[in-house]
N, C-alpha and C positions, 0 to 999 in steps of 0.2 A: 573460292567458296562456291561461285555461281558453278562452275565448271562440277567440281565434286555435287552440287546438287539434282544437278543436271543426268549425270551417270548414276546416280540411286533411284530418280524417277524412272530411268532407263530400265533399270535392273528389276524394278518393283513390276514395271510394266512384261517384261518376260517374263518372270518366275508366276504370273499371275495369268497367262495366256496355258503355259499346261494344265493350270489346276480346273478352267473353265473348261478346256478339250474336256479333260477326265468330267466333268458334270454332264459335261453331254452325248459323253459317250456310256454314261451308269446304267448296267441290264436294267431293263425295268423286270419286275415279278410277274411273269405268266398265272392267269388265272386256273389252269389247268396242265402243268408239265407233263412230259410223255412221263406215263407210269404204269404200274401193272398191280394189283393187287389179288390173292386168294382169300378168298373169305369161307365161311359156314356159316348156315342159317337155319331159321325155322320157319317153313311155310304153313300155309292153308290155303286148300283149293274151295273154288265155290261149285254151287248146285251148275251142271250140265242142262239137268232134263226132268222134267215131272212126267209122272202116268195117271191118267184111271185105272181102276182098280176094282168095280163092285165087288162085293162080298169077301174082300180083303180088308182095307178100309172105306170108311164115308167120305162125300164131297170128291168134290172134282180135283184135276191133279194132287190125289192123296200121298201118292209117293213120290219120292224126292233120290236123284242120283246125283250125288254128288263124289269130289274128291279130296280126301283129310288131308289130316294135317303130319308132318315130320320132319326130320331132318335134313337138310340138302348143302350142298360144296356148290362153290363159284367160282368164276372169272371175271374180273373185270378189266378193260384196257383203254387208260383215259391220253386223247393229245390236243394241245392247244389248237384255238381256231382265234381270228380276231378278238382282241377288247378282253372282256370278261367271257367269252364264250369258248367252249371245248366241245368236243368228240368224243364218244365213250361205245364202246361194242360189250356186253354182257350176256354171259350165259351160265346157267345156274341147274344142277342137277338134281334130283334127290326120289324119294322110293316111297312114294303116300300109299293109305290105303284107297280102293274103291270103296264108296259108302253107298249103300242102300238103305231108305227111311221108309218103311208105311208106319207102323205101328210101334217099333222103336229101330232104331239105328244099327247093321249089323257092316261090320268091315272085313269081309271074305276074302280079298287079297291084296297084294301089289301091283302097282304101278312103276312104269316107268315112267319121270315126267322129267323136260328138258324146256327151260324158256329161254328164249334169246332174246337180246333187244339193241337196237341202233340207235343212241340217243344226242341232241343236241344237251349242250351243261351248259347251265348259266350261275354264274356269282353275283353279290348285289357290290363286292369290290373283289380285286383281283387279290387279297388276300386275306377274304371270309374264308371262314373256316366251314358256313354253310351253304353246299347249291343246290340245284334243281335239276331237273332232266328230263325230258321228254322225248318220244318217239315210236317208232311201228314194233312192232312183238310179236314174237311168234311161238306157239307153245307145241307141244308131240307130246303123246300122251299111249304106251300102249302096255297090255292092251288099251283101247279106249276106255272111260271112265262109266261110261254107260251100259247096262246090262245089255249082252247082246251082243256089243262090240267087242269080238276077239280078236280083231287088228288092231293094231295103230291107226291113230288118227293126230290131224295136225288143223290147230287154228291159230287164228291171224288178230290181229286187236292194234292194240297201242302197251305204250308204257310208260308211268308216270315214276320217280324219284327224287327222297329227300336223303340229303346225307350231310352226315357230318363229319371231321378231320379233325383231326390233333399229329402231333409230331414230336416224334419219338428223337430224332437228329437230323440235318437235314437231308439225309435223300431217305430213310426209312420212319414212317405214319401210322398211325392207324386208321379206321374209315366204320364209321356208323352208320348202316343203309335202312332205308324203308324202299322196297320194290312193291311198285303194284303192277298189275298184268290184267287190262279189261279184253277178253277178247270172244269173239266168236265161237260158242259149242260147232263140233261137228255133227250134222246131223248121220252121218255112215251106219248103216246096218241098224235102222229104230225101227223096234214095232209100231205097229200102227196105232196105237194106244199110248205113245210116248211122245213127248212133244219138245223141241229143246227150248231151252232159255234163249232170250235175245243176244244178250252179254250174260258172262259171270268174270267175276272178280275173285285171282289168284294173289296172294299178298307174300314177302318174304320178309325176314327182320335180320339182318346179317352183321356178324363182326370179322375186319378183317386186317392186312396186315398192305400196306400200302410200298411199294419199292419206287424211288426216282429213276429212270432210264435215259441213259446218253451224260450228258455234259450240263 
């Protein structure tokens, strides 16, 4: 009896050494897997630059340049970094009007507008379903947005987002963005009567279609 005891504690004691390996070797969930997502969106640009204007309109910077609102296509490409924290490179296309304001609001033509952005992500757990992002941006805008400017111009800022996930199975998601884009007007080719904004704020709202990449 002691003997047969003795070989069951034995035995209890192996069969229970791989089940603890297997516990401590279990992937843990990255908070951000390598992924790729294309999305579509709807932006709106902010005012560039204000003018004087006597005997157009009254009061000082009466007139307003700014860039509307439309439809725009994305990219996004997310990969882990320690903890809760990921890497993300985004860039987002789309065709707005130039706006010009004194007296009321006229949109003459197109743009071309492209915003990139390199962001750090963060989760409040590695498998919320909402994070954050932050980092440097850069926008291209031609012609420029501003009357006057028939080239291209390019500004610099930061960029703020909030996004959401859901999942579809597990390696294909979907992805609910807020982009914002604070960044520096160009002042390139201003009349001397026009004066740019410090900042202006470009906003996106985008849905999109999320892939898992690798293993």
């Amino acid at each position: 009896m002691i003997v047969r005891g003795v070989a069951l504690a034995i035995a209890a004691l192996l069969t229970a050494v791989p089940i603890e390996g297997q516990a401590l070797r279990r992937v843990q969930a990255k908070a951000f897997p390598f992924s790729f997502t294309p999305f579509v969106a709807i932006g709106w640009g902010g005012t560039r630059a204000t003018e004087d204007a006597p005997g157009v309109c009254t009061g000082p910077a009466c007139i307003q340049h700014k860039v509307g609102s439309g439809p725009q296509v994305g990219v996004e490409l997310q990969m882990p970094l320690a903890g809760t924290l990921g890497f993300g490179l985004t860039a987002v296309a789309g065709l707005p009007n130039r706006v010009f304001c004194d007296l009321q609001c006229v949109a003459p033509e197109r743009l071309t507008a492209v915003h990139g952005a390199a962001l750090i992500l963060w989760r409040f757990k590695a498998r919320a379903p909402i994070y954050f992002g932050i980092g440097p941006a850069i926008s291209y805008l031609s012609p420029g947005p501003v009357t006057g400017q028939t080239s291209a111009v390019t500004e610099f800022g930061g960029s703020v987002v909030v996004a959401y996930e859901f999942r579809f199975s597990p390696r294909v998601g979907g992805r609910l963005g807020w982009w914002n884009y604070i960044v520096k007007p160009s002042e390139k080719q201003f009349a001397t009567t026009t004066t740019a904004k410090n900042l202006t704020w470009d906003t996106q709202i985008g849905l999109g279609l999320r892939f898992a990449l690798g293993s």
